[in-house]
N, CA, C and O atoms as a Tripos MOL2 file, in Angstrom:
@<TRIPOS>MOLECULE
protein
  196   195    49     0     0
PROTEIN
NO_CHARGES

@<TRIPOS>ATOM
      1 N          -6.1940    5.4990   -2.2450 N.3       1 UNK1
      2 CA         -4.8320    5.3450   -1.7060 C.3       1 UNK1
      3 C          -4.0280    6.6100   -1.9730 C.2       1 UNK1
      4 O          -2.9330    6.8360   -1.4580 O.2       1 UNK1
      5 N          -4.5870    7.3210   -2.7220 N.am      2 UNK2
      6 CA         -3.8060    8.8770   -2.8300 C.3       2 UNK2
      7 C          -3.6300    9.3050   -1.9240 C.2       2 UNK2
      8 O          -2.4380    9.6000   -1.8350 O.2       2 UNK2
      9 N          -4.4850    9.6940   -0.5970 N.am      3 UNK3
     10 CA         -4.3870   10.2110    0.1040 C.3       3 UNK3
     11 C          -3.1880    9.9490    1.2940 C.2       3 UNK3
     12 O          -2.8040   10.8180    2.0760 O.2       3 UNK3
     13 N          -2.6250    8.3540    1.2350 N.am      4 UNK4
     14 CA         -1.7310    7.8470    1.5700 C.3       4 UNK4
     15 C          -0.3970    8.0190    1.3460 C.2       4 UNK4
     16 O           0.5940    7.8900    2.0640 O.2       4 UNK4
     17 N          -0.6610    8.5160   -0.4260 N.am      5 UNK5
     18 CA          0.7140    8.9680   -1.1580 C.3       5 UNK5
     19 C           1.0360   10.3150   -0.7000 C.2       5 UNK5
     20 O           2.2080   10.6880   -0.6480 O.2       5 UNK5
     21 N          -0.3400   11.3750   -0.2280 N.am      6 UNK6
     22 CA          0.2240   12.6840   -0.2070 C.3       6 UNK6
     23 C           0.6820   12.7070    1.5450 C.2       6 UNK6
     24 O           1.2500   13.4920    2.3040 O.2       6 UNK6
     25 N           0.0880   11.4180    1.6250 N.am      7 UNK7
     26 CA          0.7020   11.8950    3.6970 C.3       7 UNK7
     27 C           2.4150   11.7440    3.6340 C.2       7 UNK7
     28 O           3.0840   12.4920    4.3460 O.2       7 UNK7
     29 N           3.1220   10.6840    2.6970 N.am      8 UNK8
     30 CA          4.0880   10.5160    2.9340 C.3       8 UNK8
     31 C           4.6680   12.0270    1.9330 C.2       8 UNK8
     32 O           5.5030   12.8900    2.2070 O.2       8 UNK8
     33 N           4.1640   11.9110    1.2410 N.am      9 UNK9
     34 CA          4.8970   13.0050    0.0790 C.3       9 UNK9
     35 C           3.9810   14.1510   -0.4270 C.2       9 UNK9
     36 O           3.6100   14.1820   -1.6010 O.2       9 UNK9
     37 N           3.5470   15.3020    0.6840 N.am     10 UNK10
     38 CA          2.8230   16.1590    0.7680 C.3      10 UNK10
     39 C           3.3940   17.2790   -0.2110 C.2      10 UNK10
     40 O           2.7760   18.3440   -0.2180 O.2      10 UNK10
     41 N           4.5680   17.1460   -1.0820 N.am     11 UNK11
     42 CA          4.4050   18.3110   -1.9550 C.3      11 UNK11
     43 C           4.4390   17.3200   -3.1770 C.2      11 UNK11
     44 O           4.6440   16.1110   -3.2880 O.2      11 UNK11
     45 N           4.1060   18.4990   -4.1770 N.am     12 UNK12
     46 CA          4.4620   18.1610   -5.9710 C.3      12 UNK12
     47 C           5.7700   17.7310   -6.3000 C.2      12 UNK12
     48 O           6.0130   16.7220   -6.9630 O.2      12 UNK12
     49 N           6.6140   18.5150   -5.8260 N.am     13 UNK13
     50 CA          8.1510   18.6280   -6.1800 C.3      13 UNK13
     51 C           8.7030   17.4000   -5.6270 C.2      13 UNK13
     52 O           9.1930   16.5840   -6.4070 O.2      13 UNK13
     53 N           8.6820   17.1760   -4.4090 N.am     14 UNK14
     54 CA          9.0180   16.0200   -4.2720 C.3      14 UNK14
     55 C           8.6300   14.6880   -4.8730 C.2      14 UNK14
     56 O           9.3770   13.7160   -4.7630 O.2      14 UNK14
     57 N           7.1880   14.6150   -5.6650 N.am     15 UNK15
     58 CA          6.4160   13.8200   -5.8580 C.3      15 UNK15
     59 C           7.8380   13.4860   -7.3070 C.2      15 UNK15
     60 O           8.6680   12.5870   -7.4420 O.2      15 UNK15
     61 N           7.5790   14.4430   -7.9460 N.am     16 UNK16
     62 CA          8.2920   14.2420   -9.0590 C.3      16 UNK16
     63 C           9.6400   13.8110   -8.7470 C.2      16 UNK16
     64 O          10.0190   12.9040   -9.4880 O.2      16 UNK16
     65 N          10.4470   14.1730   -7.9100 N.am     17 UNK17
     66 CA         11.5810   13.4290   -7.8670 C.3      17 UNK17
     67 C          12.2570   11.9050   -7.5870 C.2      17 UNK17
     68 O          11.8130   10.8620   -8.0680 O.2      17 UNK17
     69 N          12.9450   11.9700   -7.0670 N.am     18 UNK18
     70 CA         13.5330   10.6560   -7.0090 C.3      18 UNK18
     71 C          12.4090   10.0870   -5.6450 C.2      18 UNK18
     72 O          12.0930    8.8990   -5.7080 O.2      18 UNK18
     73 N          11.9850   10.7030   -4.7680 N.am     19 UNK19
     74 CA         11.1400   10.2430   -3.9440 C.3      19 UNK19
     75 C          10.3100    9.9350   -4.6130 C.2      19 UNK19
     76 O          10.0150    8.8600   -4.0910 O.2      19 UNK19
     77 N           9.5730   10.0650   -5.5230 N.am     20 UNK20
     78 CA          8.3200    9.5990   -5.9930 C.3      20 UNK20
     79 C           8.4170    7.7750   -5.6640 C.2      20 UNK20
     80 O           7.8670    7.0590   -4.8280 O.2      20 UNK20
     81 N           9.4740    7.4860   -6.8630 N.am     21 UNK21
     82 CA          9.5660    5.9820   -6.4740 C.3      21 UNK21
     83 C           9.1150    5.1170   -5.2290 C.2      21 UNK21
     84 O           8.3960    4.1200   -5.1650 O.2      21 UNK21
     85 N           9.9400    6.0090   -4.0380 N.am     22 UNK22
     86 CA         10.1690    5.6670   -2.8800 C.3      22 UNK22
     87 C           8.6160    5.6990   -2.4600 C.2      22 UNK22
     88 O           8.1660    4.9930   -1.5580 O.2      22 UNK22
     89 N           7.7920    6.6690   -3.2770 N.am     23 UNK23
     90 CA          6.0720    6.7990   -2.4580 C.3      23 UNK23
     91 C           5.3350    5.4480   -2.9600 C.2      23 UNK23
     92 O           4.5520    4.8540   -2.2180 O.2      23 UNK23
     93 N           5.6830    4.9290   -4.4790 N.am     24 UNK24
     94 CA          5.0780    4.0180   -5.2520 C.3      24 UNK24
     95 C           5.1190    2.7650   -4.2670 C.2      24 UNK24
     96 O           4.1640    2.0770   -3.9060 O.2      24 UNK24
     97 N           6.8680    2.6040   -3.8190 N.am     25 UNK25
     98 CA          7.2110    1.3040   -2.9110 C.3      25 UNK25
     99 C           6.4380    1.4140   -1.4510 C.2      25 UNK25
    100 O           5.9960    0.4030   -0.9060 O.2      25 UNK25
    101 N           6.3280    2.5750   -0.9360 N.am     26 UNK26
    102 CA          5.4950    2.3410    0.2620 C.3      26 UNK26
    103 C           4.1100    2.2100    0.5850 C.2      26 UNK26
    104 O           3.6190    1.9510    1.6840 O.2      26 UNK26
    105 N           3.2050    2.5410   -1.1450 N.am     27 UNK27
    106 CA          2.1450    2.1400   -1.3220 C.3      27 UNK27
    107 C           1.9160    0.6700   -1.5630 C.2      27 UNK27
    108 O           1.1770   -0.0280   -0.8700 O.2      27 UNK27
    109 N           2.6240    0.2510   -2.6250 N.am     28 UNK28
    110 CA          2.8880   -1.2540   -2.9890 C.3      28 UNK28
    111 C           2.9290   -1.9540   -1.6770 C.2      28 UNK28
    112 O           2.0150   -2.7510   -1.4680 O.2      28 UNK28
    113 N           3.9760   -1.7660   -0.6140 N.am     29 UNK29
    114 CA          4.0870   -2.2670    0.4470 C.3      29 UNK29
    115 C           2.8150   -2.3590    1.3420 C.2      29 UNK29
    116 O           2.6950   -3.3360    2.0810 O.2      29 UNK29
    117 N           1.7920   -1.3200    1.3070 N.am     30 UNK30
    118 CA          1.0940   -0.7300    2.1210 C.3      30 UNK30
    119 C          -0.0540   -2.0710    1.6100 C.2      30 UNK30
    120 O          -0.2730   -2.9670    2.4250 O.2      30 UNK30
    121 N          -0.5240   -2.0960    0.6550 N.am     31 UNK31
    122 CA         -1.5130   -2.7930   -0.1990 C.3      31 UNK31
    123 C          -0.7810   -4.0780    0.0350 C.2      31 UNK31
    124 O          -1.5320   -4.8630    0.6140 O.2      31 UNK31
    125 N           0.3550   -4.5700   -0.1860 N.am     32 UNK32
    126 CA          0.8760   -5.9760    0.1320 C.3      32 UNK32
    127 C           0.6650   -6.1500    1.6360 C.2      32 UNK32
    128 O           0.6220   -7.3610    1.8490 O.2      32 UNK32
    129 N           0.5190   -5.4800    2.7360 N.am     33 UNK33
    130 CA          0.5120   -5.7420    4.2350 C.3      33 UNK33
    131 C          -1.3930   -5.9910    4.2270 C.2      33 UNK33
    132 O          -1.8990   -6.9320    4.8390 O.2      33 UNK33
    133 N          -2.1460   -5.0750    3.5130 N.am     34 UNK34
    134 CA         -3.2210   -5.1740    3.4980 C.3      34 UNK34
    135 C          -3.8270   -6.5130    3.0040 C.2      34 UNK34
    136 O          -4.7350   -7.0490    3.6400 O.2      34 UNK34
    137 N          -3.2720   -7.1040    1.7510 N.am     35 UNK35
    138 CA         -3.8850   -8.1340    1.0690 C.3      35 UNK35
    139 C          -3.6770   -9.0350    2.8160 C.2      35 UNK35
    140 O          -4.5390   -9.2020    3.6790 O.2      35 UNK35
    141 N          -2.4200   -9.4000    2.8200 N.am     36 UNK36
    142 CA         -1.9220   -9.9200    3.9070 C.3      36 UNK36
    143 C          -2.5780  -10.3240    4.8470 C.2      36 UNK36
    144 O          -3.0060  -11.4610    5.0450 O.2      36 UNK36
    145 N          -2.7160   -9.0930    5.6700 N.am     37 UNK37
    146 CA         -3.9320   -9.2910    7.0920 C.3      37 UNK37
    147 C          -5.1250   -9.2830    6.2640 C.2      37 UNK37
    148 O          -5.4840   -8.2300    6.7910 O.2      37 UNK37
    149 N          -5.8720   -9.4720    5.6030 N.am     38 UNK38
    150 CA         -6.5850   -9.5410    4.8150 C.3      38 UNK38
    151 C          -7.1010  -11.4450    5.0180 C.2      38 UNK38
    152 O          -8.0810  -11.9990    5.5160 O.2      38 UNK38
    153 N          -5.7350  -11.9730    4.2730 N.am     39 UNK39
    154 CA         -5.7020  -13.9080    4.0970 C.3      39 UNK39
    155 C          -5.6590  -14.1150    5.3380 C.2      39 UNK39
    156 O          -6.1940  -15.1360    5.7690 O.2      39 UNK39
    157 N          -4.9540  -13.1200    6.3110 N.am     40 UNK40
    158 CA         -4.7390  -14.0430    7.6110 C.3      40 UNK40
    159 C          -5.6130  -14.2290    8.4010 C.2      40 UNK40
    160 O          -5.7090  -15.1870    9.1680 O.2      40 UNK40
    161 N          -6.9220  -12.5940    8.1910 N.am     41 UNK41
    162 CA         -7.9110  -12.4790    9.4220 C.3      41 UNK41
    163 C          -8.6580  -13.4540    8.4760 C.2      41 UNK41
    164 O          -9.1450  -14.4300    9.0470 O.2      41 UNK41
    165 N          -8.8270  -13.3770    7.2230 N.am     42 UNK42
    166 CA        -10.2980  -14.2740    6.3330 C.3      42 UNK42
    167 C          -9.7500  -14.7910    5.0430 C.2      42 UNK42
    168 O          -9.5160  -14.3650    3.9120 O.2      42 UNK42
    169 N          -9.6490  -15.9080    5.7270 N.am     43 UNK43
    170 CA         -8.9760  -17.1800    4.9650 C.3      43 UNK43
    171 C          -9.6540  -17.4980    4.1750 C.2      43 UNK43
    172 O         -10.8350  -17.5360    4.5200 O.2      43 UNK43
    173 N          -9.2730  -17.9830    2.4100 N.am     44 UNK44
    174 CA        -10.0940  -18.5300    1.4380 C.3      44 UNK44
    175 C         -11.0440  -19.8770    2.3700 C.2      44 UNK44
    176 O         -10.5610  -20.5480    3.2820 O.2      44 UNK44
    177 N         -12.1220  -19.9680    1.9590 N.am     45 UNK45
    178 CA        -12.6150  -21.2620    2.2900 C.3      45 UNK45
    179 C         -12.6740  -22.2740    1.8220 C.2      45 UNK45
    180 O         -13.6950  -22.7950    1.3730 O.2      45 UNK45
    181 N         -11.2590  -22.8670    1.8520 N.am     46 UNK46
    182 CA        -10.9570  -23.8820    1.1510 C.3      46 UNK46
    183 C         -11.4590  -25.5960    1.8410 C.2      46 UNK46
    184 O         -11.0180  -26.6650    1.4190 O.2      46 UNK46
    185 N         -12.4060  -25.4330    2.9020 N.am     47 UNK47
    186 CA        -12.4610  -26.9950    3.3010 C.3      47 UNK47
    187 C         -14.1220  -26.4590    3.8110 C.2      47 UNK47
    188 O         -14.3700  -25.3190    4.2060 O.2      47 UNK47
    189 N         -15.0820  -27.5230    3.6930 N.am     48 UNK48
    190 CA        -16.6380  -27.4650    3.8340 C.3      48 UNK48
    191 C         -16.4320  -27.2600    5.3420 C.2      48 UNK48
    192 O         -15.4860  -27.7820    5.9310 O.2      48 UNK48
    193 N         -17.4370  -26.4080    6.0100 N.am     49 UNK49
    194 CA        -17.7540  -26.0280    7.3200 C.3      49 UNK49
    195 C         -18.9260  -26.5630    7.2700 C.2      49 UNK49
    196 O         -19.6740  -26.5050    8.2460 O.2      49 UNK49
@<TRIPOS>BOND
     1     1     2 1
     2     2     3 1
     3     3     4 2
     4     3     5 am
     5     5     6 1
     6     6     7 1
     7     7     8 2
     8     7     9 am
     9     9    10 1
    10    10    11 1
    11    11    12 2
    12    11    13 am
    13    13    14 1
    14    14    15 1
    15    15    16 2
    16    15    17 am
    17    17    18 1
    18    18    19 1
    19    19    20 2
    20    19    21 am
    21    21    22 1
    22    22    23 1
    23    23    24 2
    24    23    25 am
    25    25    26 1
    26    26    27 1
    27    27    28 2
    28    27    29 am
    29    29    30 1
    30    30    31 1
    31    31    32 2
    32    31    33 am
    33    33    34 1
    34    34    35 1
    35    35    36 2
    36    35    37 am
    37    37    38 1
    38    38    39 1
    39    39    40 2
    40    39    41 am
    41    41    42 1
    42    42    43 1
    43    43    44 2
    44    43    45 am
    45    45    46 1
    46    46    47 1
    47    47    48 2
    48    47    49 am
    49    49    50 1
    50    50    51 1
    51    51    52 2
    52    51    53 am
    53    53    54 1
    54    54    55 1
    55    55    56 2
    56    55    57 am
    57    57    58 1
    58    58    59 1
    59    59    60 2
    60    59    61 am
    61    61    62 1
    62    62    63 1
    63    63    64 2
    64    63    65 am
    65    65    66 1
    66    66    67 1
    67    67    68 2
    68    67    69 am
    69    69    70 1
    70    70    71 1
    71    71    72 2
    72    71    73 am
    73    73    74 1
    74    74    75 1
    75    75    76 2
    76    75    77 am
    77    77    78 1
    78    78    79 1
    79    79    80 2
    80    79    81 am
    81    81    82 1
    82    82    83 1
    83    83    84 2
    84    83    85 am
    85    85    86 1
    86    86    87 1
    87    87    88 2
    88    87    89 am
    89    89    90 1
    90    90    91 1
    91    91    92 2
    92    91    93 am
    93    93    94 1
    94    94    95 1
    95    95    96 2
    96    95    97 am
    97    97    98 1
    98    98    99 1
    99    99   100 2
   100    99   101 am
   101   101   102 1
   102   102   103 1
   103   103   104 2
   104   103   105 am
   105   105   106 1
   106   106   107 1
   107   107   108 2
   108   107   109 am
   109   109   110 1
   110   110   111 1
   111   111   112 2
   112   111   113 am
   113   113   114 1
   114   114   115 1
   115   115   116 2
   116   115   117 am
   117   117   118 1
   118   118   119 1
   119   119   120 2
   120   119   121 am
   121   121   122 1
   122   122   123 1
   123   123   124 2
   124   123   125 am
   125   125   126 1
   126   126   127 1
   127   127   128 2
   128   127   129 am
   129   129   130 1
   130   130   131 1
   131   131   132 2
   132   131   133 am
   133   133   134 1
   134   134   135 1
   135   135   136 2
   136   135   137 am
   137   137   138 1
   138   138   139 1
   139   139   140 2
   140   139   141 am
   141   141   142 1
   142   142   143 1
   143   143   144 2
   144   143   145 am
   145   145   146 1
   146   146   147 1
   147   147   148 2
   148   147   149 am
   149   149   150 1
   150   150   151 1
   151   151   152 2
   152   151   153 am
   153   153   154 1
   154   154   155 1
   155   155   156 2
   156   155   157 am
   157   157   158 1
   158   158   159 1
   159   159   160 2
   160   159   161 am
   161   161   162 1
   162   162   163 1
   163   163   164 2
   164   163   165 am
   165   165   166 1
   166   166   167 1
   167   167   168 2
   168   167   169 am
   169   169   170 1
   170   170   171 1
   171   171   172 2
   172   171   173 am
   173   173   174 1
   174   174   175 1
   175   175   176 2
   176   175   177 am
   177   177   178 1
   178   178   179 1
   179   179   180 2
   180   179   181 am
   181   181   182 1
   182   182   183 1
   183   183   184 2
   184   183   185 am
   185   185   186 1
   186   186   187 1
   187   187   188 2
   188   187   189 am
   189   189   190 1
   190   190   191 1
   191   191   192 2
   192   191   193 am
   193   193   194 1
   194   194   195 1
   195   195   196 2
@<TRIPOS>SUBSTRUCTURE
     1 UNK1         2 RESIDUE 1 A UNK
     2 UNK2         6 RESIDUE 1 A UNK
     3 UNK3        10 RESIDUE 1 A UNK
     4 UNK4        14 RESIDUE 1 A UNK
     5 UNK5        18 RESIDUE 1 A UNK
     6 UNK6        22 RESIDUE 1 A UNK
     7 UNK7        26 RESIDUE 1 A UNK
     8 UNK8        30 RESIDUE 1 A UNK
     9 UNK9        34 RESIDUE 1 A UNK
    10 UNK10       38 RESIDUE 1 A UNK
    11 UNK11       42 RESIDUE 1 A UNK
    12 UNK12       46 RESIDUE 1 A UNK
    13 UNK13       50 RESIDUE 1 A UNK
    14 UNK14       54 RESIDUE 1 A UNK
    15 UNK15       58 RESIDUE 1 A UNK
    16 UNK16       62 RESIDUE 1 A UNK
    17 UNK17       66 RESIDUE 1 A UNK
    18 UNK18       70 RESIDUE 1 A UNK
    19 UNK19       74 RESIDUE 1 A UNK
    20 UNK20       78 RESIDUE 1 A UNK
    21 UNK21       82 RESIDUE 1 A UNK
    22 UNK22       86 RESIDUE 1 A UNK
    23 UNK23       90 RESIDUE 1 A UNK
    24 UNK24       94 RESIDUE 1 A UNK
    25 UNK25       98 RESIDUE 1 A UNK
    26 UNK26      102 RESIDUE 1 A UNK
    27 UNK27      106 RESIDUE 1 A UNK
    28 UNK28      110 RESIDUE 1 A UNK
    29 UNK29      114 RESIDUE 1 A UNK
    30 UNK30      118 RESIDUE 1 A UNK
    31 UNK31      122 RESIDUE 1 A UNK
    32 UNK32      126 RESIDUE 1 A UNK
    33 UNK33      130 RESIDUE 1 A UNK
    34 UNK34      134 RESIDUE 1 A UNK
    35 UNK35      138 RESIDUE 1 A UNK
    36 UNK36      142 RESIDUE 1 A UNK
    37 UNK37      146 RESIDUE 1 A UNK
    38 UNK38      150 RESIDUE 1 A UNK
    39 UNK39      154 RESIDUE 1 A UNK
    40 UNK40      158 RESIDUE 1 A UNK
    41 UNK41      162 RESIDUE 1 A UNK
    42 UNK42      166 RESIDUE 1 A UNK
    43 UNK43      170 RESIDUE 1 A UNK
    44 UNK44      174 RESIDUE 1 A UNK
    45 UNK45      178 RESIDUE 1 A UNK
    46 UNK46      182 RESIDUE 1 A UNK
    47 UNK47      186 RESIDUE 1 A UNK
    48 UNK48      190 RESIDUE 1 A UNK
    49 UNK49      194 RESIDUE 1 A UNK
């Protein structure tokens, strides 16, 4: 997922600043949309097929 962090926030300097945060939340977000479509395309199998 680094590579995700440096698309939004391609330098150091910025990394360190107050944007950094802002990269953490759009990863978090990124991984929360993933789990997401994740349950929605492949649902626990909660009932016998």
């Amino acid at each position: 997922l680094d590579s995700f962090t440096w698309k939004i926030c391609p330098s150091p300097h910025i990394r360190q600043t107050g944007l950094s945060l802002m990269c953490h939340m759009a990863e978090s977000w990124l991984m929360f949309r993933i789990w997401m479509d994740f349950e929605t395309l492949c649902p626990r199998r909660s009932s016998p097929n």
